[in-house]
N, CA, C and O atoms as a printed pandas DataFrame, in Angstrom:
     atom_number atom_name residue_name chain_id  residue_number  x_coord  y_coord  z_coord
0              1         N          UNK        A               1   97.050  124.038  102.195
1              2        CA          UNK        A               1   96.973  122.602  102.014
2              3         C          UNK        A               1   95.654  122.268  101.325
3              4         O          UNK        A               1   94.568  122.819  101.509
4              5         N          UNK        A               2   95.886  121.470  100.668
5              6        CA          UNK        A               2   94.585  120.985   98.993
6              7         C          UNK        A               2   93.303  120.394  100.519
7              8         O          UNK        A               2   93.805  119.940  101.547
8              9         N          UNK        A               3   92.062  120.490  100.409
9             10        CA          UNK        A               3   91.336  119.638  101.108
10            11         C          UNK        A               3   90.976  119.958  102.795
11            12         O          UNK        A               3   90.442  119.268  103.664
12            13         N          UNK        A               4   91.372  120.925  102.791
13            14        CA          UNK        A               4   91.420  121.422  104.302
14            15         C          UNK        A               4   90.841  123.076  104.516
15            16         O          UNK        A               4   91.123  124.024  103.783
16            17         N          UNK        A               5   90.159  123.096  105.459
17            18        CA          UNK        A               5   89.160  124.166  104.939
18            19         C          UNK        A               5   90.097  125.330  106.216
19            20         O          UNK        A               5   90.335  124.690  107.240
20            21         N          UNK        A               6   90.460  126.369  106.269
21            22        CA          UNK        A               6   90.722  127.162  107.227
22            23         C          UNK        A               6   90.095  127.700  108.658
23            24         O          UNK        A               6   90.599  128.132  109.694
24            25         N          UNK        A               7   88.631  127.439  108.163
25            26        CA          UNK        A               7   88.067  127.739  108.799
26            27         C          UNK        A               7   87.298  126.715  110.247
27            28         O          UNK        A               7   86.701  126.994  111.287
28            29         N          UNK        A               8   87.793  125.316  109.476
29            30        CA          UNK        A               8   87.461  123.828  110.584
30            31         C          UNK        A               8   88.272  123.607  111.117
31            32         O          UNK        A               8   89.247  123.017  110.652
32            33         N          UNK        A               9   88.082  124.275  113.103
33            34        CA          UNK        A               9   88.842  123.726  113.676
34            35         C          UNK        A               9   89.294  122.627  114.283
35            36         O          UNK        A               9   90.390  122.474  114.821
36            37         N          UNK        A              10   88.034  121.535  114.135
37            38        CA          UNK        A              10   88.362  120.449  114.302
38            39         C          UNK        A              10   89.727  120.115  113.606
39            40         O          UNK        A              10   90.750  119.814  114.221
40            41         N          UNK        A              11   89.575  120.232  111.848
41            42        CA          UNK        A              11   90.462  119.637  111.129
42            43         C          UNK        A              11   92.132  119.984  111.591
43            44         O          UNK        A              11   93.168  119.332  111.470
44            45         N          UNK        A              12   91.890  121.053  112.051
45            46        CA          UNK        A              12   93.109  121.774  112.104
46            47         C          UNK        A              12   94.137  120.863  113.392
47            48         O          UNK        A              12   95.309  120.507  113.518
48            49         N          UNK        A              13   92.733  120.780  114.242
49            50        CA          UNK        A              13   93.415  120.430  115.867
50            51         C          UNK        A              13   93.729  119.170  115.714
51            52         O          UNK        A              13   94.446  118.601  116.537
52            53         N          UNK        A              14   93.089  118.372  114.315
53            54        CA          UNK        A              14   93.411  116.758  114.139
54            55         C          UNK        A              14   94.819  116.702  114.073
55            56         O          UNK        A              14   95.565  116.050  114.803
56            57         N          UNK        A              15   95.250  117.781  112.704
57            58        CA          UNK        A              15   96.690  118.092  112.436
58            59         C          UNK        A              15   97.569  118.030  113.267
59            60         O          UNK        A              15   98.453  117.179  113.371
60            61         N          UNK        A              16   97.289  119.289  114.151
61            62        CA          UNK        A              16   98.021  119.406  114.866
62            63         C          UNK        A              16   98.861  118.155  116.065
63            64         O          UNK        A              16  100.006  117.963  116.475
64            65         N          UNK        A              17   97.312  117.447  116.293
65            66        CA          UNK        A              17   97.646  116.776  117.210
66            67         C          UNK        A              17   98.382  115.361  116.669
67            68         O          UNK        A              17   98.626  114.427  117.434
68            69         N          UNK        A              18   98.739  115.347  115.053
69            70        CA          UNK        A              18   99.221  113.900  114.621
70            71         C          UNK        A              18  100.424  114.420  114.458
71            72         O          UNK        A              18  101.264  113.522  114.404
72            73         N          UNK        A              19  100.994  115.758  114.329
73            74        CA          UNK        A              19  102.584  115.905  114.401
74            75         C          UNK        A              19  103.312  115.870  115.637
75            76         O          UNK        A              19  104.490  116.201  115.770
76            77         N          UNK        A              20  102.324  115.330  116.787
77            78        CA          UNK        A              20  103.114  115.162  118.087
78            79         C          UNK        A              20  103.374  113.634  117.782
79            80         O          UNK        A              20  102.459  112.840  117.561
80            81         N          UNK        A              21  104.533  113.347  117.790
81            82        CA          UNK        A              21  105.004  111.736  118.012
82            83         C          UNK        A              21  105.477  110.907  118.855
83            84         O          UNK        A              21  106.482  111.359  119.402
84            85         N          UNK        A              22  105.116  109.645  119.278
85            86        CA          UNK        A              22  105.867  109.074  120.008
86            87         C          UNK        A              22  106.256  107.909  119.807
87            88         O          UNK        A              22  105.295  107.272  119.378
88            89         N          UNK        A              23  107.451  107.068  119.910
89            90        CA          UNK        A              23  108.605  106.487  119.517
90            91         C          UNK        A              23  108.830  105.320  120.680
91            92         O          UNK        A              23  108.889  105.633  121.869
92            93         N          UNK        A              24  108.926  104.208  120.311
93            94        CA          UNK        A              24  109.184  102.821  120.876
94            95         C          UNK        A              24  110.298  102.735  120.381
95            96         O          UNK        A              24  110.408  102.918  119.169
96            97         N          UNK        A              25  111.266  102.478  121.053
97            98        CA          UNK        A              25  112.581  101.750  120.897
98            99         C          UNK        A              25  113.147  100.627  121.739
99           100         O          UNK        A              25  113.287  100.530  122.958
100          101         N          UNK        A              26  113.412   99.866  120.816
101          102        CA          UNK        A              26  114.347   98.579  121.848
102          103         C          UNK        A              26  115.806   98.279  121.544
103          104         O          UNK        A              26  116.200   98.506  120.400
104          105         N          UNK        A              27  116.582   97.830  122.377
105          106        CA          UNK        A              27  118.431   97.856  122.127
106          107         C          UNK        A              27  118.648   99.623  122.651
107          108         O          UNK        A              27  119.613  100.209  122.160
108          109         N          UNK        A              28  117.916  100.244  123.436
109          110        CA          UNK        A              28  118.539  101.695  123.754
110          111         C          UNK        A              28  119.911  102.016  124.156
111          112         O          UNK        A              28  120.609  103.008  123.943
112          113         N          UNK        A              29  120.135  100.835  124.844
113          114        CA          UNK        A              29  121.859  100.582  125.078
114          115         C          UNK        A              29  122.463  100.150  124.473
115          116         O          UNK        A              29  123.550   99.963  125.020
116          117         N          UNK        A              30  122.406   99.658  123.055
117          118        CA          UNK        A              30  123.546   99.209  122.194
118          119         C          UNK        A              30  123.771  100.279  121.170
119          120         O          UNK        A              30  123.273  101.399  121.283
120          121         N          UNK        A              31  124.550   99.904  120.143
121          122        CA          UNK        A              31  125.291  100.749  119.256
122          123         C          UNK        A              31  124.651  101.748  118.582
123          124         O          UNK        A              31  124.918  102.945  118.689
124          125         N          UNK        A              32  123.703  101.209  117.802
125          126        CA          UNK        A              32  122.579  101.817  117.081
126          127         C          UNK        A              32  121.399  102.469  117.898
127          128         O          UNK        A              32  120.779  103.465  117.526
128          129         N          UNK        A              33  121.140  101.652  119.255
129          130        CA          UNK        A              33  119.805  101.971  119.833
130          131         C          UNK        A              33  120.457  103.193  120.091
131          132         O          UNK        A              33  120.329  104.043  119.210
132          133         N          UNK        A              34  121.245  103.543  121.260
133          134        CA          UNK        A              34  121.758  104.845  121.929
134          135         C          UNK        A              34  121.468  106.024  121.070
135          136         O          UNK        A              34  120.654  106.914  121.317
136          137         N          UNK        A              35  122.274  105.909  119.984
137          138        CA          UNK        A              35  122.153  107.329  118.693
138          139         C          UNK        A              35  120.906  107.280  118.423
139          140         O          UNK        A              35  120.175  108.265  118.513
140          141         N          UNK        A              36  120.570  106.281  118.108
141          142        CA          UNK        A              36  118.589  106.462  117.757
142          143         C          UNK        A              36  118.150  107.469  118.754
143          144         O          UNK        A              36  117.797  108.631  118.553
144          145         N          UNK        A              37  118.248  106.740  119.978
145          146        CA          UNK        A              37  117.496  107.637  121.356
146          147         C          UNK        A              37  117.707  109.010  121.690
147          148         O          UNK        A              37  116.911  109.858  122.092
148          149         N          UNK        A              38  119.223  109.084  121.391
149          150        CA          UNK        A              38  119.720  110.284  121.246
150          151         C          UNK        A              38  118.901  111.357  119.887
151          152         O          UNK        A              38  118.317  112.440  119.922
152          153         N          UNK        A              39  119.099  110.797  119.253
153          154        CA          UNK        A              39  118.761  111.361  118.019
154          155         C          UNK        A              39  116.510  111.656  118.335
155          156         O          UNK        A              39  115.920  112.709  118.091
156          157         N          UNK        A              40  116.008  110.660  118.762
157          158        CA          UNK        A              40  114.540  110.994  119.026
158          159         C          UNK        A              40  114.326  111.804  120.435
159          160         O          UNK        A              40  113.203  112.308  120.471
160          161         N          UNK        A              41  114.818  111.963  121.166
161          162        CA          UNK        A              41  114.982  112.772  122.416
162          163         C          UNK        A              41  115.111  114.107  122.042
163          164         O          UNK        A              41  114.381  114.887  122.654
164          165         N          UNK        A              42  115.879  114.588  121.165
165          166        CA          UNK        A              42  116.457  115.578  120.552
166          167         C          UNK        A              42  115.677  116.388  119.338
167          168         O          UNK        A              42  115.705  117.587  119.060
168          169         N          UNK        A              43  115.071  115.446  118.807
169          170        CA          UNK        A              43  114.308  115.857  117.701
170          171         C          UNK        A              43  112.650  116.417  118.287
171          172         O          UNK        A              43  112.095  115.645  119.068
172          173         N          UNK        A              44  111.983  117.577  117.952
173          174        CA          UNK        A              44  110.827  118.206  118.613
174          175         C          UNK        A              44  109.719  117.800  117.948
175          176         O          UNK        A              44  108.544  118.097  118.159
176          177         N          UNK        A              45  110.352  116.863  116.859
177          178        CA          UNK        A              45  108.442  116.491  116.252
178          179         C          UNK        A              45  107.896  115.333  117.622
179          180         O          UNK        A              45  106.714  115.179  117.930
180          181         N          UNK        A              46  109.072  114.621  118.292
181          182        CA          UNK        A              46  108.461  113.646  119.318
182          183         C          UNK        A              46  108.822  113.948  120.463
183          184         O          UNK        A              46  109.919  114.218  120.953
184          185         N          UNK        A              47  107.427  113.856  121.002
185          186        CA          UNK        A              47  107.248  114.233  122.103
186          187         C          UNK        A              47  107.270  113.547  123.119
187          188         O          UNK        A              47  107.244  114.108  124.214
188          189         N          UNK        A              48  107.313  112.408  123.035
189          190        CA          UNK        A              48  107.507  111.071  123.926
190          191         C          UNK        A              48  108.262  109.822  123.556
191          192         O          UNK        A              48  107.621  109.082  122.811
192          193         N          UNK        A              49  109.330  109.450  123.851
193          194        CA          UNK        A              49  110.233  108.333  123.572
194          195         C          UNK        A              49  109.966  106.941  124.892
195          196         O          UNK        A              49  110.206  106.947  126.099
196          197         N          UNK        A              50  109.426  105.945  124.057
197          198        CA          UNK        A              50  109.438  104.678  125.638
198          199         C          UNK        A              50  110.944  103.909  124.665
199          200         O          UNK        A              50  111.429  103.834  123.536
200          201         N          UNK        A              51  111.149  103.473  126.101
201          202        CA          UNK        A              51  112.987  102.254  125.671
202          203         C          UNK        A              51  112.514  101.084  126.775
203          204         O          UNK        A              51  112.358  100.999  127.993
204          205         N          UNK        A              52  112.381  100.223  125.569
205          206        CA          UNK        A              52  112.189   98.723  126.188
206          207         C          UNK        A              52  113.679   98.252  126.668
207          208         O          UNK        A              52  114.624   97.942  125.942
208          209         N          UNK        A              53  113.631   98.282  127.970
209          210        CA          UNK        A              53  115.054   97.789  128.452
210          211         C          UNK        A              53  114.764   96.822  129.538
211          212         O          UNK        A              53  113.749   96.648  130.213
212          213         N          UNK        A              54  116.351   96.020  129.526
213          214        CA          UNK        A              54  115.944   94.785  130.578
214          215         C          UNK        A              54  116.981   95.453  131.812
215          216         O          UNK        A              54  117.327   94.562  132.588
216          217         N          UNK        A              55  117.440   96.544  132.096
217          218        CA          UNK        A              55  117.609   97.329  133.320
218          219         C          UNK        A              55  117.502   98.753  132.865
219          220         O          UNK        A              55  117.744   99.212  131.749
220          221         N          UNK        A              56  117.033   99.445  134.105
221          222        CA          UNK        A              56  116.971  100.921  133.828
222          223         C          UNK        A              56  118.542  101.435  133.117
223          224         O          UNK        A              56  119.652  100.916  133.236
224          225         N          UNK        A              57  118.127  102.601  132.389
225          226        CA          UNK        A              57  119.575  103.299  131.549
226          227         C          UNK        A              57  119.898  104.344  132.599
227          228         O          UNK        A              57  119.383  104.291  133.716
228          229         N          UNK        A              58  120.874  105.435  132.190
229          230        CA          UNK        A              58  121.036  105.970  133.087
230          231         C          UNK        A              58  120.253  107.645  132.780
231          232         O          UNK        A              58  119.749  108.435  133.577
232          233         N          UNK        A              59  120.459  107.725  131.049
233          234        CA          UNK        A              59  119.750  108.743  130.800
234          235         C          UNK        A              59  118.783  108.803  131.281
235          236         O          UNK        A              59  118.011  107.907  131.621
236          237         N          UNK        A              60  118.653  110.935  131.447
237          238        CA          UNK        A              60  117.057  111.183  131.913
238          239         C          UNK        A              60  116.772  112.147  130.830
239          240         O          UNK        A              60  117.651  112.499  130.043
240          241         N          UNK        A              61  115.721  112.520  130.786
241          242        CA          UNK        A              61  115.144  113.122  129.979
242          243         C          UNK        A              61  113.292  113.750  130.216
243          244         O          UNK        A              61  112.595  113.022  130.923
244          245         N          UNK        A              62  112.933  114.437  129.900
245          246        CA          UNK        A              62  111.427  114.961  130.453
246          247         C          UNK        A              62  110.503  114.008  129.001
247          248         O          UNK        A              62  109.298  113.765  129.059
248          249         N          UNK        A              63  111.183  113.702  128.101
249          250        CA          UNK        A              63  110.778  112.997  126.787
250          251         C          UNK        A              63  110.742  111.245  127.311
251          252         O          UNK        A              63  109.851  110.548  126.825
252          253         N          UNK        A              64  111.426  110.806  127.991
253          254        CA          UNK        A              64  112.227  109.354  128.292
254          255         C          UNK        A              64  110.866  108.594  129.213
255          256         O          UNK        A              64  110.130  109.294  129.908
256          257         N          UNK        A              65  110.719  107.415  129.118
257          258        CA          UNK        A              65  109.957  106.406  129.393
258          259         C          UNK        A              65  110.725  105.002  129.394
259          260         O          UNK        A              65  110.725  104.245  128.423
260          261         N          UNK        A              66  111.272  104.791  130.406
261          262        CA          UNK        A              66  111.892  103.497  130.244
262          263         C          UNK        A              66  110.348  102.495  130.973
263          264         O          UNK        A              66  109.519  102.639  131.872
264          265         N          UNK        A              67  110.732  101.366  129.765
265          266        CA          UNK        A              67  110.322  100.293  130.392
266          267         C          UNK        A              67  110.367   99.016  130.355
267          268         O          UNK        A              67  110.086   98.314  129.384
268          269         N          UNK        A              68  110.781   98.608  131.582
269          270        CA          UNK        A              68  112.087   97.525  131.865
270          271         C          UNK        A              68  111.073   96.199  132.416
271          272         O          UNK        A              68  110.185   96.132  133.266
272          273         N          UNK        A              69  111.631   95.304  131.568
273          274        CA          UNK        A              69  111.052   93.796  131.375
274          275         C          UNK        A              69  111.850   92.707  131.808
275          276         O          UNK        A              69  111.443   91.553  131.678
């Protein structure tokens, strides 16, 4: 990679630590939200999914963060 020295581990651990993602979603129970959730739960670049919901869902997940308003 252009600009990045091999040898700085700072730089490296910056990297590393910005390809962990985490994901806000709202509508987790409707049409689109569900497959979204499904689809970010599933996917390993994110590592943490929150779902703004107005009752708990039923999915669980070790990724899943509901939080209900």
């Amino acid at each position: 990679m252009p600009g990045i020295c091999r040898k700085c581990p700072k730089q490296l651990a910056r990297m590393e630590n910005q390809s962990k993602k985490t994901a806000i979603i709202s509508g987790a129970t409707g049409l689109v939200g569900g497959h979204l959730l499904t689809q970010l739960l599933s996917d390993p670049d994110y590592v943490r999914v929150i779902a703004v919901v107005r009752r708990p869902i039923e999915i669980k997940h070790e990724k899943l963060e509901q939080l209900v308003i």
